[in-house]
C-alpha positions, 0 to 999 in steps of 0.5 A: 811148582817147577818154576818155583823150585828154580826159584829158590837158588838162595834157599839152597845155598842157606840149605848147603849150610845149615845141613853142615850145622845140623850133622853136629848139633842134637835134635832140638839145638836150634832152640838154643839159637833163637832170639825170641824164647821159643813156646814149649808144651809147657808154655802153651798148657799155662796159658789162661782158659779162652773165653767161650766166644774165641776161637782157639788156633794152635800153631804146631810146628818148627822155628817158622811158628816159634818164632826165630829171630824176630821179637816174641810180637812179631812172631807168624802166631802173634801176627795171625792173631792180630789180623785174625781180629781185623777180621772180625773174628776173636782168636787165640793163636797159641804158639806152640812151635818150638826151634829145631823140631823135626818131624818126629821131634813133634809127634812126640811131644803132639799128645803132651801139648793137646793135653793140656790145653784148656779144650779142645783146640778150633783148628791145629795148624801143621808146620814141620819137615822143614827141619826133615830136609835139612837134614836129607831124612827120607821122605818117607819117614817125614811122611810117616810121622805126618800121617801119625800127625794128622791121624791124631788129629782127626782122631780128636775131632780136630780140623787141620791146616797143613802149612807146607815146605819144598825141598831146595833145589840142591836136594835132588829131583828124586828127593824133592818129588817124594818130600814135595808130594807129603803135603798135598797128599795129606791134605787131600786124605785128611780134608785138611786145609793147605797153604803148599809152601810155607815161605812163598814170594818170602824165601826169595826176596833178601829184604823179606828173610833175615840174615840166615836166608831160612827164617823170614824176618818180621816184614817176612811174617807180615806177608806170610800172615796176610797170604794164610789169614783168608784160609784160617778165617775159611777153615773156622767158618768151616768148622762152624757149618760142621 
């Protein structure tokens, strides 16, 4: 872990800058930046029932699910999708991420797009803080509206997939042990499935990450996908010999 924070030298600096642009914008402002539509509840409620042979993922998190910058195709749910069926296994991954959502953005909207969903999800996969740090909240608060999360989750008898985030280095020692420690912590309590950090062998690469040098560009994604495939496929497998 150590020698990964050293690493992240360009994520700070990106960091630096969007804490400046998040002390003047409203929780959810980011959603107006995106270039791809973001999914909202709505949006992921009105999709068609699934046929009873897939499998039904949803993607619950921030700008990385939604899909930032990059064409709705090329979005991280859209691509899980497509290597989910190289696979051989017939899913939906519906995208219900939505730009700039904290944690506590998504609690409150987590109840909202459960509901309506045509059944009850497969498997949900988690991907929030990010937004949390970038803004220097507490750790324990993002800690706080996680753990409501999960217990969510596990209170409808839904499987969990953490996608988790590090704090940048400029952040401070301090900071960065409360919020790294979150994801693995969760996991472990909640028997959730977890890929520790989100933008691994991405973030660092410039030729990986678009211009902002937070959001992966679609070759980004396409690597990312193909790093988190094996553990979605894994985490269904599980849920069947449950």
């Amino acid at each position: 872990m150590t020698s990964l924070i050293r690493k992240l030298a360009p994520y700070a600096g990106a960091v630096l800058l969007l804490q400046g642009l998040s002390a003047c914008s409203g929780e959810n402002d980011a959603a107006n930046q995106s270039l791809a539509t973001p999914s909202t509840p709505s949006a992921v409620a009105s999709a068609g029932a699934e046929k009873a042979d897939r499998r039904l993922v949803v993607a619950f998190g921030d700008s990385l699910y939604a899909g930032y910058g990059v064409l709705p195709q090329e979005s991280f749910p859209a691509q899980l999708e497509k290597a989910l069926a190289a696979r051989g296994i017939a899913a939906s991954v519906r995208n219900a991420g939505v730009s700039g959502d904290t944690s506590s953005a998504g609690l409150r909207r987590l109840a909202f797009t459960l509901d309506g969903l045509d059944r009850k999800p497969d498997l949900v996969m988690v991907n929030l803080g990010g937004n949390d740090m970038l803004r220097g909240i507490d750790p324990a608060e993002t800690r706080a509206n996680l753990t409501t999360i999960c217990e969510e989750l596990k209170k409808r008898g839904i499987p969990i997939m953490l996608t988790g985030m590090i704090a940048a280095p400029n952040m401070g020692r301090d900071y960065a042990d409360a919020f790294n420690a979150i994801y693995a912590d969760l996991a472990k309590r909640y028997d959730a499935v977890l890929y520790p950090f989100f933008l691994d062998q991405v973030v660092t690469d410039p030729t990986l990450m678009l211009p902002d040098r937070i959001h992966p560009n679609p070759q980004g994604l396409e690597k990312i996908v193909g790093r988190v495939t094996p553990l979605v496929a894994d985490a269904l497998k599980r849920d069947d010999a449950n």
